[in-house]
SESEGU-73130 format. One record per residue: residue number from 1; x, y, z of N, C-alpha, C, O, CB in turn. Coordinates in nm, 3 decimals. Glycine has a CB too. Layout:
N
<titi pos="NUM" n_xx="X" n_yy="Y" n_zz="Z" ca_xx="X" ca_yy="Y" ca_zz="Z" c_xx="X" c_yy="Y" c_zz="Z" o_xx="X" o_yy="Y" o_zz="Z" cb_xx="X" cb_yy="Y" cb_zz="Z"/>
...
END
This chain:
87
<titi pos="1" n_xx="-1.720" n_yy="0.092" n_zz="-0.113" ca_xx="-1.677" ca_yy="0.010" ca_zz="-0.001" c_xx="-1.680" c_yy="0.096" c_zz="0.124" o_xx="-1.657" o_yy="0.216" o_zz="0.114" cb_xx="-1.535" cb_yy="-0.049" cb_zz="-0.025"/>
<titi pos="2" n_xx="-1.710" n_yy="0.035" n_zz="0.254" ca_xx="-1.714" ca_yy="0.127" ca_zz="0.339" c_xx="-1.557" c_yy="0.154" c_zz="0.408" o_xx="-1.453" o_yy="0.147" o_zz="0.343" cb_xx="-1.825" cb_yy="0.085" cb_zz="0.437"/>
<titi pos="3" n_xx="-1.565" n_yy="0.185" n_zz="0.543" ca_xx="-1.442" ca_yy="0.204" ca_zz="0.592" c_xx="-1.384" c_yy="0.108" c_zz="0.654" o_xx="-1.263" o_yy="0.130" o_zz="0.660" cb_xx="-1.437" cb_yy="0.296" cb_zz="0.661"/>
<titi pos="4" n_xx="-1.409" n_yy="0.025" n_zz="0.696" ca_xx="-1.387" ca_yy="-0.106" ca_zz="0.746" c_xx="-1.320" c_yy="-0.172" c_zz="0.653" o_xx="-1.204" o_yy="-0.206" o_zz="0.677" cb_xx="-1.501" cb_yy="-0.177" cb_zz="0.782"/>
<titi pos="5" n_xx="-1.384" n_yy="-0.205" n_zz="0.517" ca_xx="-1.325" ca_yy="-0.269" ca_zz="0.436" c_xx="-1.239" c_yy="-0.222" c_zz="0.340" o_xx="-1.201" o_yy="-0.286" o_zz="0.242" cb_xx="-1.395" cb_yy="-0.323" cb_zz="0.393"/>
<titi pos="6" n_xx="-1.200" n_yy="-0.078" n_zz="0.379" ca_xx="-1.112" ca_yy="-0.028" ca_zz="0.309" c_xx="-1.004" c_yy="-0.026" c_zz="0.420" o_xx="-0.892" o_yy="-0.032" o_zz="0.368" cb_xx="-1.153" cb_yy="0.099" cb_zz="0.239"/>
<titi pos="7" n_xx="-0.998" n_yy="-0.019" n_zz="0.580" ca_xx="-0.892" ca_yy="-0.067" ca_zz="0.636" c_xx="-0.839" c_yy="-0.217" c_zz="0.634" o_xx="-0.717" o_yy="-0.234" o_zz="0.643" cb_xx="-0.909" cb_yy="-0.032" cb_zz="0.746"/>
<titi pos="8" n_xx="-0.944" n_yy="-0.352" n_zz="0.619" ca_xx="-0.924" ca_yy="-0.474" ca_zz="0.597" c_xx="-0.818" c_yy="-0.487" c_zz="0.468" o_xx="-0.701" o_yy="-0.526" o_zz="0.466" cb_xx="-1.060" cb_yy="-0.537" cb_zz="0.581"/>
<titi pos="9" n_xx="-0.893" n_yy="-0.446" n_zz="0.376" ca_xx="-0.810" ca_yy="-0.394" ca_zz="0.221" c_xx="-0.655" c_yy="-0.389" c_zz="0.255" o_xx="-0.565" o_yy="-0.469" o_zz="0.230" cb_xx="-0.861" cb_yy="-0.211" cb_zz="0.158"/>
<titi pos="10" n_xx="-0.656" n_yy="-0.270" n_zz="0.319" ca_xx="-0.564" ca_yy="-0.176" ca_zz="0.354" c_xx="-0.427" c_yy="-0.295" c_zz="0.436" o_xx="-0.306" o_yy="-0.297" o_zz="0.413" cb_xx="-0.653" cb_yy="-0.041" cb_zz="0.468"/>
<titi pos="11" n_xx="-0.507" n_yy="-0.379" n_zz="0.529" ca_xx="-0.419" ca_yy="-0.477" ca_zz="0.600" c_xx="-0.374" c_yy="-0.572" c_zz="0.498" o_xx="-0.269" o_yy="-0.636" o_zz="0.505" cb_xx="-0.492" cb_yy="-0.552" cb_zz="0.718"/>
<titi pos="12" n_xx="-0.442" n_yy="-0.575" n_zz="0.422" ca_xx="-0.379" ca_yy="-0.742" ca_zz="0.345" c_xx="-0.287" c_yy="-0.636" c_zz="0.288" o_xx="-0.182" o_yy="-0.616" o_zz="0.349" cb_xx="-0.495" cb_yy="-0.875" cb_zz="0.204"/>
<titi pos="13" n_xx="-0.319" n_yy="-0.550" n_zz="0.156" ca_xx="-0.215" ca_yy="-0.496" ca_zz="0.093" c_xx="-0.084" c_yy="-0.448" c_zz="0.163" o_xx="0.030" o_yy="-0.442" o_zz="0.116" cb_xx="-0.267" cb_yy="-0.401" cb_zz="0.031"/>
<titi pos="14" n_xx="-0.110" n_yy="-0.430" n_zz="0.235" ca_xx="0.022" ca_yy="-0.352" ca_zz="0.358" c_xx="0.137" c_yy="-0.478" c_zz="0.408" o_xx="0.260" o_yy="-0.475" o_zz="0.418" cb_xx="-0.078" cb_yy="-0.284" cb_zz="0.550"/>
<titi pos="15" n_xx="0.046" n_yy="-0.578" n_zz="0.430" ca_xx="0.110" ca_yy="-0.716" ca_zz="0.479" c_xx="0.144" c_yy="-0.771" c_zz="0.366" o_xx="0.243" o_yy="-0.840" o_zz="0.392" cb_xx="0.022" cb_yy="-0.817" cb_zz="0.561"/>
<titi pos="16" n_xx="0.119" n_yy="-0.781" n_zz="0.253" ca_xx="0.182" ca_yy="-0.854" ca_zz="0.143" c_xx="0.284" c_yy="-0.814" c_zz="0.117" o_xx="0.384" o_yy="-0.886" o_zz="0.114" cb_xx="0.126" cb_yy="-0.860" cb_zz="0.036"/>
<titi pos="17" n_xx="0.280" n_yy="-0.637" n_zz="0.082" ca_xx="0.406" ca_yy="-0.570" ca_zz="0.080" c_xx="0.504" c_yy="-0.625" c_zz="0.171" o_xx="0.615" o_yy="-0.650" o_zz="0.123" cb_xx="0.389" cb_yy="-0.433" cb_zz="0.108"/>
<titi pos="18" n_xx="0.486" n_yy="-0.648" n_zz="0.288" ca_xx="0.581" ca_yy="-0.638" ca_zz="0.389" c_xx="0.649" c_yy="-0.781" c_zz="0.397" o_xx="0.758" o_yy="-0.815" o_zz="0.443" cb_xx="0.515" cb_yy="-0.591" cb_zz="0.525"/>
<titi pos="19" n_xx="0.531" n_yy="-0.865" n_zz="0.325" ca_xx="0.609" ca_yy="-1.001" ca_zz="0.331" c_xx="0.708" c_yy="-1.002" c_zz="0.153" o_xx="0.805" o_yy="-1.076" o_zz="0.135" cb_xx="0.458" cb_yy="-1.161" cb_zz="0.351"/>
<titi pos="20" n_xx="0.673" n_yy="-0.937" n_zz="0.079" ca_xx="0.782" ca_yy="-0.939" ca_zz="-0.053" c_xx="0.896" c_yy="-0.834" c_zz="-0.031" o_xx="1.006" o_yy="-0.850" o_zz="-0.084" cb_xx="0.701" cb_yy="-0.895" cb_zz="-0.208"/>
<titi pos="21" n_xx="0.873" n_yy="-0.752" n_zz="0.029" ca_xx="0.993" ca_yy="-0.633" ca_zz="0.124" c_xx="1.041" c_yy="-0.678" c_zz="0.263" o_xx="1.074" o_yy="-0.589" o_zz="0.341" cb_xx="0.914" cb_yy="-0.472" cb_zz="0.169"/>
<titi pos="22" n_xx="1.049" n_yy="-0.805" n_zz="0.301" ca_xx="1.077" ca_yy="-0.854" ca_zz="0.444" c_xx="1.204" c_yy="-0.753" c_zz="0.520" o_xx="1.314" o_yy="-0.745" o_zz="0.465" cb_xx="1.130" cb_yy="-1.030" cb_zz="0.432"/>
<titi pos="23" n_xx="1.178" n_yy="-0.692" n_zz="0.628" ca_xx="1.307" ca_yy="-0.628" ca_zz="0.701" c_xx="1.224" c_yy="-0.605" c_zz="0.859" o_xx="1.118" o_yy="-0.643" o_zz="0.908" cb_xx="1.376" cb_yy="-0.450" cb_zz="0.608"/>
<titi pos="24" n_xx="1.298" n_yy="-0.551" n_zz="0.888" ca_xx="1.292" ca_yy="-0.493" ca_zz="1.032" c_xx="1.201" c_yy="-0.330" c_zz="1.030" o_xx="1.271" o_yy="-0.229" o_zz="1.027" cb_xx="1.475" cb_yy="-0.471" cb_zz="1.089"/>
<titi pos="25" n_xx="1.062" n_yy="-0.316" n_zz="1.033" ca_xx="1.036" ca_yy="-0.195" ca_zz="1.039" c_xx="0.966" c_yy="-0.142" c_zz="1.132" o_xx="0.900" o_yy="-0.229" o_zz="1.188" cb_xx="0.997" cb_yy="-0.167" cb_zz="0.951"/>
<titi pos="26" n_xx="0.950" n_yy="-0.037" n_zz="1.174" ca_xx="0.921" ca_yy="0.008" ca_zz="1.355" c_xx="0.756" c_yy="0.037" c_zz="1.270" o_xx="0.718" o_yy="0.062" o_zz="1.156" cb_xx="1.047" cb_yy="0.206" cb_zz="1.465"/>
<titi pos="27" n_xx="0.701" n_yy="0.016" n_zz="1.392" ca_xx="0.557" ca_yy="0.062" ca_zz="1.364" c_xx="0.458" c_yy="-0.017" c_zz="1.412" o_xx="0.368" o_yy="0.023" o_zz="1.486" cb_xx="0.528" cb_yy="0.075" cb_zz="1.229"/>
<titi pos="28" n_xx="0.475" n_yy="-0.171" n_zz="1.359" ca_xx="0.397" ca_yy="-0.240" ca_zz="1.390" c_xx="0.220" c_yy="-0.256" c_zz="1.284" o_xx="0.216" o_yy="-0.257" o_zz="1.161" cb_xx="0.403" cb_yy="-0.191" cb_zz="1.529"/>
<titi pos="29" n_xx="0.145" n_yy="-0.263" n_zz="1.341" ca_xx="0.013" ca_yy="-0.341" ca_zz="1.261" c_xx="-0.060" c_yy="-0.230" c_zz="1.235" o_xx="-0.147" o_yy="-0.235" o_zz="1.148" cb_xx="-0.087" cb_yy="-0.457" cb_zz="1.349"/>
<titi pos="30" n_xx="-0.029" n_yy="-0.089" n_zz="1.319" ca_xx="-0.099" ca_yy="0.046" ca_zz="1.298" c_xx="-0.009" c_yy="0.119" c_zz="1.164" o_xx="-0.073" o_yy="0.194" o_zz="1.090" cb_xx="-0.090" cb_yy="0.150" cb_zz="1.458"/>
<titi pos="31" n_xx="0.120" n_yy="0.097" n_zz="1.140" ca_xx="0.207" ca_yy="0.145" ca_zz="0.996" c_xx="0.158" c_yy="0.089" c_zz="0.917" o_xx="0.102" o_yy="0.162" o_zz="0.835" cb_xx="0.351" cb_yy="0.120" cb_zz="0.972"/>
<titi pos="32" n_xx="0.147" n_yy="-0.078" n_zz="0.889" ca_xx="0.110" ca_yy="-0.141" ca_zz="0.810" c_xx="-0.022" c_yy="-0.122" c_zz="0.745" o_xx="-0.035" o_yy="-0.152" o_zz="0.626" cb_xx="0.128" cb_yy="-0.233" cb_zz="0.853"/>
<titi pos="33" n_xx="-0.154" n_yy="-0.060" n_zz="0.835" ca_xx="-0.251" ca_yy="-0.064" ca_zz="0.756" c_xx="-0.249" c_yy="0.086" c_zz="0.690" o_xx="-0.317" o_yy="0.128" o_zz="0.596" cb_xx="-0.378" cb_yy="-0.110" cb_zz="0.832"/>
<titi pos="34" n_xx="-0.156" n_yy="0.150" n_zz="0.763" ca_xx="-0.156" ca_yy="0.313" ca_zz="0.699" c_xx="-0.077" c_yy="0.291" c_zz="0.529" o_xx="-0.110" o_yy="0.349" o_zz="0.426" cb_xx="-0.030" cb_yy="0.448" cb_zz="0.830"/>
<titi pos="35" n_xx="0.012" n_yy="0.209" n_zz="0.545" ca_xx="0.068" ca_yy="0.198" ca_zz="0.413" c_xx="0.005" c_yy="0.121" c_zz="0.329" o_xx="0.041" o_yy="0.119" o_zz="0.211" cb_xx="0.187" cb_yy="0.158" cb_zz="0.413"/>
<titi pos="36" n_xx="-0.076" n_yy="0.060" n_zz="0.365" ca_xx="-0.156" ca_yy="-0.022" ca_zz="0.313" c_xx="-0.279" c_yy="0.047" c_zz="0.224" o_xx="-0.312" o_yy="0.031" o_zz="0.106" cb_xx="-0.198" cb_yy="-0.101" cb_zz="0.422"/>
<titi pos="37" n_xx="-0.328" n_yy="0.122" n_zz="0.322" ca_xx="-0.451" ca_yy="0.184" ca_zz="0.308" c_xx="-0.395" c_yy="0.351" c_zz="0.176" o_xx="-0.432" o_yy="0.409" o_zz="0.074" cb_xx="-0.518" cb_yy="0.227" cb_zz="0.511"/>
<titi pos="38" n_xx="-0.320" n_yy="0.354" n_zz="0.248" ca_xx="-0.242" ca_yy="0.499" ca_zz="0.130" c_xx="-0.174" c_yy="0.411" c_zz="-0.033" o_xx="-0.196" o_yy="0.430" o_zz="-0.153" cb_xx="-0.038" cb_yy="0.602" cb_zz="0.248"/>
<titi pos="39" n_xx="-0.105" n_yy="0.336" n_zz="0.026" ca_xx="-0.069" ca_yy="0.250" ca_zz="-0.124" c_xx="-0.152" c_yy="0.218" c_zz="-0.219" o_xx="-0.130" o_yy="0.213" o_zz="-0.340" cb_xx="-0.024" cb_yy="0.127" cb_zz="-0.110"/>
<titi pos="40" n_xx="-0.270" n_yy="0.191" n_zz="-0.147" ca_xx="-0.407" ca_yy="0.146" ca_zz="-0.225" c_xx="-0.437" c_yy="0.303" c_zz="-0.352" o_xx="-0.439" o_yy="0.323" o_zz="-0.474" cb_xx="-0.573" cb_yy="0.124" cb_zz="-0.068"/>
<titi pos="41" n_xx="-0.453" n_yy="0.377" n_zz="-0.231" ca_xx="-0.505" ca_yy="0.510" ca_zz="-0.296" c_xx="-0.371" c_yy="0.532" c_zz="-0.457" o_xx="-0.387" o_yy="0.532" o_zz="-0.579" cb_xx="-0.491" cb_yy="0.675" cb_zz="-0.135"/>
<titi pos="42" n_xx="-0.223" n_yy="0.549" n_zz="-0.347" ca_xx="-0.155" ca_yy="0.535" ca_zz="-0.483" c_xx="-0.156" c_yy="0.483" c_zz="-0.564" o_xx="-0.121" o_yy="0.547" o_zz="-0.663" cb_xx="-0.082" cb_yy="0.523" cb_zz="-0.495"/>
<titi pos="43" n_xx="-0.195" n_yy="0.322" n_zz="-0.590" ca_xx="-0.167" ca_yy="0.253" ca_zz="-0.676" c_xx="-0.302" c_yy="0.273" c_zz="-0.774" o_xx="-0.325" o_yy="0.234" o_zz="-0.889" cb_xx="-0.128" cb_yy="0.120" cb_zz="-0.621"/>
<titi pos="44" n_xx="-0.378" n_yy="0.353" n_zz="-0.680" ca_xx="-0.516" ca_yy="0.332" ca_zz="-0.763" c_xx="-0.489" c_yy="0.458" c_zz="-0.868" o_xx="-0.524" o_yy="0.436" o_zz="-0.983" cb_xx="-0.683" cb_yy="0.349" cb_zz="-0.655"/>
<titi pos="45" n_xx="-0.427" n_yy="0.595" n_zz="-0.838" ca_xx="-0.439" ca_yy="0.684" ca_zz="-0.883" c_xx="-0.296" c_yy="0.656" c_zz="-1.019" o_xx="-0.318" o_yy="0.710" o_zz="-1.127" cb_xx="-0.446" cb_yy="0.795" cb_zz="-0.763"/>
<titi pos="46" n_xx="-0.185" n_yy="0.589" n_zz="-1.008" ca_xx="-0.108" ca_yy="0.510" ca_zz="-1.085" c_xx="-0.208" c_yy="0.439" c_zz="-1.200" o_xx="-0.212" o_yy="0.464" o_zz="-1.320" cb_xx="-0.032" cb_yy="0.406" cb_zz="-0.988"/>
<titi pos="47" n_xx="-0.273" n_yy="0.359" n_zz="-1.138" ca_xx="-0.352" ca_yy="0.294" ca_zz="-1.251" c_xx="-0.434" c_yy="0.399" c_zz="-1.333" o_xx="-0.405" o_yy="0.414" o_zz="-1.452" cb_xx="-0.453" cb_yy="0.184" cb_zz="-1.192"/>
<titi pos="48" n_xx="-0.514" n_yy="0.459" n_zz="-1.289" ca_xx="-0.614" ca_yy="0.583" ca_zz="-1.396" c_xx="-0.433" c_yy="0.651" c_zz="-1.443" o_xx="-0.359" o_yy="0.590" o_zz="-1.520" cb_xx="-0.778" cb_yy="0.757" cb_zz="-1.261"/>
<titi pos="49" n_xx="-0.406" n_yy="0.749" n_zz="-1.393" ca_xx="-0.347" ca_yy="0.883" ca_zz="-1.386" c_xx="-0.225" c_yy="0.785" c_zz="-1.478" o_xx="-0.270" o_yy="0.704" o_zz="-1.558" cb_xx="-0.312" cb_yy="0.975" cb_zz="-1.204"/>
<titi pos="50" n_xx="-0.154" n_yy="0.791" n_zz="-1.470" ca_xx="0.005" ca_yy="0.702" ca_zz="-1.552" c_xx="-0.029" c_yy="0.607" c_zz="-1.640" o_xx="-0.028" o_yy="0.636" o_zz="-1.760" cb_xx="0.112" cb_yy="0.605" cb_zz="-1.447"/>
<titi pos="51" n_xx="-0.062" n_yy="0.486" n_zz="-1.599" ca_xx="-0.139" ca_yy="0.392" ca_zz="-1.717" c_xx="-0.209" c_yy="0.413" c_zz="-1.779" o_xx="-0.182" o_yy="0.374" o_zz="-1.892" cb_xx="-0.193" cb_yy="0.308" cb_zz="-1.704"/>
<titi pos="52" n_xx="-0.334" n_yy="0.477" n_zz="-1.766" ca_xx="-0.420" ca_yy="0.479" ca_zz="-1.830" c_xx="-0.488" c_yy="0.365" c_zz="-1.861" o_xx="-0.508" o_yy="0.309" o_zz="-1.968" cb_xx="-0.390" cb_yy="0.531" cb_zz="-1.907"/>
<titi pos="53" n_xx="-0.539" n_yy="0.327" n_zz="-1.683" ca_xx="-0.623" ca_yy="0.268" ca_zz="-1.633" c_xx="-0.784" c_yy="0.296" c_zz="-1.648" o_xx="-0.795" o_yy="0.419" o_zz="-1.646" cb_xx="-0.580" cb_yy="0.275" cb_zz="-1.528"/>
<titi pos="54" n_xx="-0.907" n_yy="0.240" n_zz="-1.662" ca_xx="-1.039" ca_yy="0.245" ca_zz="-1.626" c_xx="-1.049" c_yy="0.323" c_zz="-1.524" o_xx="-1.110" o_yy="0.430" o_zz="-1.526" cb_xx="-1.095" cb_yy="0.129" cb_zz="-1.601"/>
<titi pos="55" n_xx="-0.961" n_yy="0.255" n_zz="-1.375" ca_xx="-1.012" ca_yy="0.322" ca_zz="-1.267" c_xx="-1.049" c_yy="0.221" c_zz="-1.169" o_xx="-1.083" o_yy="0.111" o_zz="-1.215" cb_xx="-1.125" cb_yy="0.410" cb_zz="-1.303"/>
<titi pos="56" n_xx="-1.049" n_yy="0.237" n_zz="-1.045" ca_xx="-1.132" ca_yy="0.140" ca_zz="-0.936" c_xx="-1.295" c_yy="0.129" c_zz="-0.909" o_xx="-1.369" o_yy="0.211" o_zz="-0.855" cb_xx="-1.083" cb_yy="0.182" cb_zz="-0.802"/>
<titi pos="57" n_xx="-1.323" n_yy="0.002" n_zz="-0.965" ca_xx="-1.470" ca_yy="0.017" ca_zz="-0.966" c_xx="-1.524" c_yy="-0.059" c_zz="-0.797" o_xx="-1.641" o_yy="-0.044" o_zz="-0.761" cb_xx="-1.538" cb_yy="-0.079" cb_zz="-1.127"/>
<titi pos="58" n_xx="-1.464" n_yy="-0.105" n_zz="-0.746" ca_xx="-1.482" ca_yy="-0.193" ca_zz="-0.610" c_xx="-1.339" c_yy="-0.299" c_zz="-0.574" o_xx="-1.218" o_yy="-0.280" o_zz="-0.561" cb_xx="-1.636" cb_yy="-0.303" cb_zz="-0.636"/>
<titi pos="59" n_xx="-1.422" n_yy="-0.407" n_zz="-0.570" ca_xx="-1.278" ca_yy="-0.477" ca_zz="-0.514" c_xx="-1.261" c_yy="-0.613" c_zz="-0.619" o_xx="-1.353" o_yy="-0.690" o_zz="-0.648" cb_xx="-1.292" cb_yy="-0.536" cb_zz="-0.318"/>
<titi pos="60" n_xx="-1.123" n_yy="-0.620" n_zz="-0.665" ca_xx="-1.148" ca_yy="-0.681" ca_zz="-0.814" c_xx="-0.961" c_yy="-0.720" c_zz="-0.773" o_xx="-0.878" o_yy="-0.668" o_zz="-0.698" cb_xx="-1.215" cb_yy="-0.537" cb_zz="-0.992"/>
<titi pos="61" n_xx="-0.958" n_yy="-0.814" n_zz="-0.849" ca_xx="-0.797" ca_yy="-0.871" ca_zz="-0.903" c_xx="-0.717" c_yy="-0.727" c_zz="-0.913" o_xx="-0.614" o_yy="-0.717" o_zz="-0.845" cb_xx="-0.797" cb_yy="-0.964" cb_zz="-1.091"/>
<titi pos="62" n_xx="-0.751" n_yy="-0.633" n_zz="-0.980" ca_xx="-0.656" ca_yy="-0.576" ca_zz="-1.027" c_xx="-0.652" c_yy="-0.419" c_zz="-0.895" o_xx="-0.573" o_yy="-0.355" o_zz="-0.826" cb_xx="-0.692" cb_yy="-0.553" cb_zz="-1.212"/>
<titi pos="63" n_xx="-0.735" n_yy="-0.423" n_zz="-0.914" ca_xx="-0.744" ca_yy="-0.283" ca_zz="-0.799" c_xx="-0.610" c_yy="-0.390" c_zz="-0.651" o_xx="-0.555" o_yy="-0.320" o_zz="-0.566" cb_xx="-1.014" cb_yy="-0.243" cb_zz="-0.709"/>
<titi pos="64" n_xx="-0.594" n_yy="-0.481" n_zz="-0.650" ca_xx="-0.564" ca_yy="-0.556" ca_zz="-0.572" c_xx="-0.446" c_yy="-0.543" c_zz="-0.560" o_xx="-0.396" o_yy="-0.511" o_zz="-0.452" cb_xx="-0.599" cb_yy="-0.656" cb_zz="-0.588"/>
<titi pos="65" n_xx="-0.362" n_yy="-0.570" n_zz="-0.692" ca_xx="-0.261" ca_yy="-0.563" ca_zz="-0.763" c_xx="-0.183" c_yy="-0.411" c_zz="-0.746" o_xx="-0.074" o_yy="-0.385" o_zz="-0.693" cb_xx="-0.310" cb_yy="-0.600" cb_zz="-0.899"/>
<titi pos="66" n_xx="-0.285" n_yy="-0.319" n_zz="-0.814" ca_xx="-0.234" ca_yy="-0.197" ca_zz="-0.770" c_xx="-0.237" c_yy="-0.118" c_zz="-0.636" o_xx="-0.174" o_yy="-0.018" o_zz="-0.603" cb_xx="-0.277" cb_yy="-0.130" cb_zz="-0.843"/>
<titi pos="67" n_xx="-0.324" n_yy="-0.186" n_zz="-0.574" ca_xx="-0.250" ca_yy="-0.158" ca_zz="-0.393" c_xx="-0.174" c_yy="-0.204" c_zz="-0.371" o_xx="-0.082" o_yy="-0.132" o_zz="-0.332" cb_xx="-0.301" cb_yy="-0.188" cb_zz="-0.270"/>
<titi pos="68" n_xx="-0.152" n_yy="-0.321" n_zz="-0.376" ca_xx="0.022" ca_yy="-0.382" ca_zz="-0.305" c_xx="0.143" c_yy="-0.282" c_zz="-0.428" o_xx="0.244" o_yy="-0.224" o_zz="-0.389" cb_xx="0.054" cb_yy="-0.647" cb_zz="-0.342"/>
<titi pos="69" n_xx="0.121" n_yy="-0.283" n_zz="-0.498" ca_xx="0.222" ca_yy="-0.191" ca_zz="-0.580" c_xx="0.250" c_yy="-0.046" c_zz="-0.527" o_xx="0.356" o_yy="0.013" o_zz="-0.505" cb_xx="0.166" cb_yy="-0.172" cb_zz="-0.725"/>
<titi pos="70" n_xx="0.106" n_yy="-0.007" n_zz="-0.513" ca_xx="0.135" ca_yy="0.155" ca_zz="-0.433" c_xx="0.197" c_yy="0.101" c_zz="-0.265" o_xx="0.290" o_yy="0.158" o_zz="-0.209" cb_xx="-0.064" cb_yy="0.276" cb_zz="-0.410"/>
<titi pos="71" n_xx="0.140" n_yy="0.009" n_zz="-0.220" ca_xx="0.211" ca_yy="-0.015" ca_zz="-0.073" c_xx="0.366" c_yy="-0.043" c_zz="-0.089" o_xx="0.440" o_yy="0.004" o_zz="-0.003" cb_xx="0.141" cb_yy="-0.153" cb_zz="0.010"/>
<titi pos="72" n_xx="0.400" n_yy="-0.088" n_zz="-0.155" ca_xx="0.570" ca_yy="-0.148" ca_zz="-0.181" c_xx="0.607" c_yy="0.003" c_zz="-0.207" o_xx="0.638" o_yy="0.068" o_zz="-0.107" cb_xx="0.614" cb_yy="-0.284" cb_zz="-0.345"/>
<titi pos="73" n_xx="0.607" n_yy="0.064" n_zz="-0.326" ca_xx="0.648" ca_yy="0.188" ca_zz="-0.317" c_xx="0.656" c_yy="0.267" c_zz="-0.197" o_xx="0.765" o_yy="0.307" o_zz="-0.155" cb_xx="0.585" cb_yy="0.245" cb_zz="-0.391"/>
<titi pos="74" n_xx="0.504" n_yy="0.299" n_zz="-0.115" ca_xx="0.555" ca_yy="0.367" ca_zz="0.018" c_xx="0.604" c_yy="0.311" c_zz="0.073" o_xx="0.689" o_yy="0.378" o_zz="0.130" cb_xx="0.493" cb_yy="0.415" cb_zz="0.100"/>
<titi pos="75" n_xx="0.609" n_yy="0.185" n_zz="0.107" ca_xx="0.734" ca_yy="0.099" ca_zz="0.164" c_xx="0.873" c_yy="0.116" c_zz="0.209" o_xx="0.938" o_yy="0.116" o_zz="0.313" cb_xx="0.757" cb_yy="0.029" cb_zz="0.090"/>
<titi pos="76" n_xx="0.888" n_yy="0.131" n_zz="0.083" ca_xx="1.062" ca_yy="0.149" ca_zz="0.040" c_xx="1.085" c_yy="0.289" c_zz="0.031" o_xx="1.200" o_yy="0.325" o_zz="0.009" cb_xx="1.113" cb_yy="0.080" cb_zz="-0.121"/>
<titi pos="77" n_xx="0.965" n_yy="0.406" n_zz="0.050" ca_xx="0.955" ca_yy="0.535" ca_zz="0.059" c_xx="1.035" c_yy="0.543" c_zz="0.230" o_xx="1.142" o_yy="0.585" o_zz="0.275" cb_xx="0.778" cb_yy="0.589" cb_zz="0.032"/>
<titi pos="78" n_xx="0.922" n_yy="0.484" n_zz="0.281" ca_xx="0.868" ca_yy="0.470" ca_zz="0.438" c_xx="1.051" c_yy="0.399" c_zz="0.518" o_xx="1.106" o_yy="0.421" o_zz="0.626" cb_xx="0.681" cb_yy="0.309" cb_zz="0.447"/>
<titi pos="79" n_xx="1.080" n_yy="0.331" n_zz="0.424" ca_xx="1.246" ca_yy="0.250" ca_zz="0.463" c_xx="1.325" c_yy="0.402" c_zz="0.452" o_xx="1.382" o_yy="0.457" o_zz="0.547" cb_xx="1.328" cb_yy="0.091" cb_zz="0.306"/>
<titi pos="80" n_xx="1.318" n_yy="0.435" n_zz="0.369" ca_xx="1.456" ca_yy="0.488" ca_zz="0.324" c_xx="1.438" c_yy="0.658" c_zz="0.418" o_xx="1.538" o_yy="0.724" o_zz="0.446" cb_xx="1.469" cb_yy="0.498" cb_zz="0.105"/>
<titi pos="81" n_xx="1.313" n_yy="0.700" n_zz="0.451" ca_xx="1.296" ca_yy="0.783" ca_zz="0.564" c_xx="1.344" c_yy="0.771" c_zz="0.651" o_xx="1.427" o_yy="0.856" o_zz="0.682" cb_xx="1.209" cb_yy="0.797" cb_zz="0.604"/>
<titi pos="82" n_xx="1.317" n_yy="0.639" n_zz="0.753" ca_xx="1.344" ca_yy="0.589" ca_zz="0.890" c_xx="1.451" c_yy="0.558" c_zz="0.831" o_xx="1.508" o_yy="0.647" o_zz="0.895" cb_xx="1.260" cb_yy="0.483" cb_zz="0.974"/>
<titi pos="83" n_xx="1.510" n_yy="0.527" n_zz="0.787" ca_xx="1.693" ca_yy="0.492" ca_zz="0.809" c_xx="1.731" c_yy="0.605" c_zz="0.763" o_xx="1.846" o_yy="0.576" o_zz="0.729" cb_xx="1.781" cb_yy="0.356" cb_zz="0.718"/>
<titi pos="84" n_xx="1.717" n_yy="0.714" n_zz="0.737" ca_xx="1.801" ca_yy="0.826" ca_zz="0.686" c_xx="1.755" c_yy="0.895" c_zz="0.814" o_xx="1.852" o_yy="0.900" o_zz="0.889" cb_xx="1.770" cb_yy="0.902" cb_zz="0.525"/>
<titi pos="85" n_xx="1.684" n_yy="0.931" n_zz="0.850" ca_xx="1.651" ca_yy="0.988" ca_zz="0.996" c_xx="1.769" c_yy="0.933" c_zz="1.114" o_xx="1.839" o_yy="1.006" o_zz="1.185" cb_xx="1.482" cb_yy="0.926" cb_zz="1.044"/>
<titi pos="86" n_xx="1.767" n_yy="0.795" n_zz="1.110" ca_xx="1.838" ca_yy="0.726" ca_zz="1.182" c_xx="2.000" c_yy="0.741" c_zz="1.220" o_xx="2.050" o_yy="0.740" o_zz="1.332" cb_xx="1.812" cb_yy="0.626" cb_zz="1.130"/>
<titi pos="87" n_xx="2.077" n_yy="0.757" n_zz="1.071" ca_xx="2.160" ca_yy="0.754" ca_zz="1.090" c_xx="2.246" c_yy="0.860" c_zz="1.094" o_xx="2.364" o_yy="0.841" o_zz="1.124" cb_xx="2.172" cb_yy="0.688" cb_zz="1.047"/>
END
């Protein structure tokens, strides 16, 4: 996939997260595709590396699945930073 469609990727997964994690988070549409785009990578390396997954062959149901999973994780990574910084 090129880079484009690994930031597009990157937006949906980031935004799904953010709509099943709904809160208040600073950043805006430039955080979202970073967590998006890194969650992907995590969730992908979760799937081979921990599960004992196949692996990401392109763009498929499940590679899908395990980006929004790696995005929710940095998510709630990404929360619990900014509010501990915060307070």
């Amino acid at each position: 996939m090129g880079i484009l469609s690994w930031i597009l990727f990157g937006l949906i997964a980031g935004a799904i997260a953010k709509f099943i994690l709904p809160g208040r988070d600073p950043g805006g549409i430039i955080v979202t595709i970073l967590i998006g785009i890194v969650g992907g990578l995590l969730g992908g390396w979760i799937s081979t590396r921990v599960m004992g997954g196949a692996g990401v062959s392109g763009f498929n149901v499940m590679s899908f699945v395990w980006a929004i999973i790696g995005s929710l994780i940095l998510l709630l990574i990404y929360r619990l930073i900014i509010h501990r910084t915060r307070a």
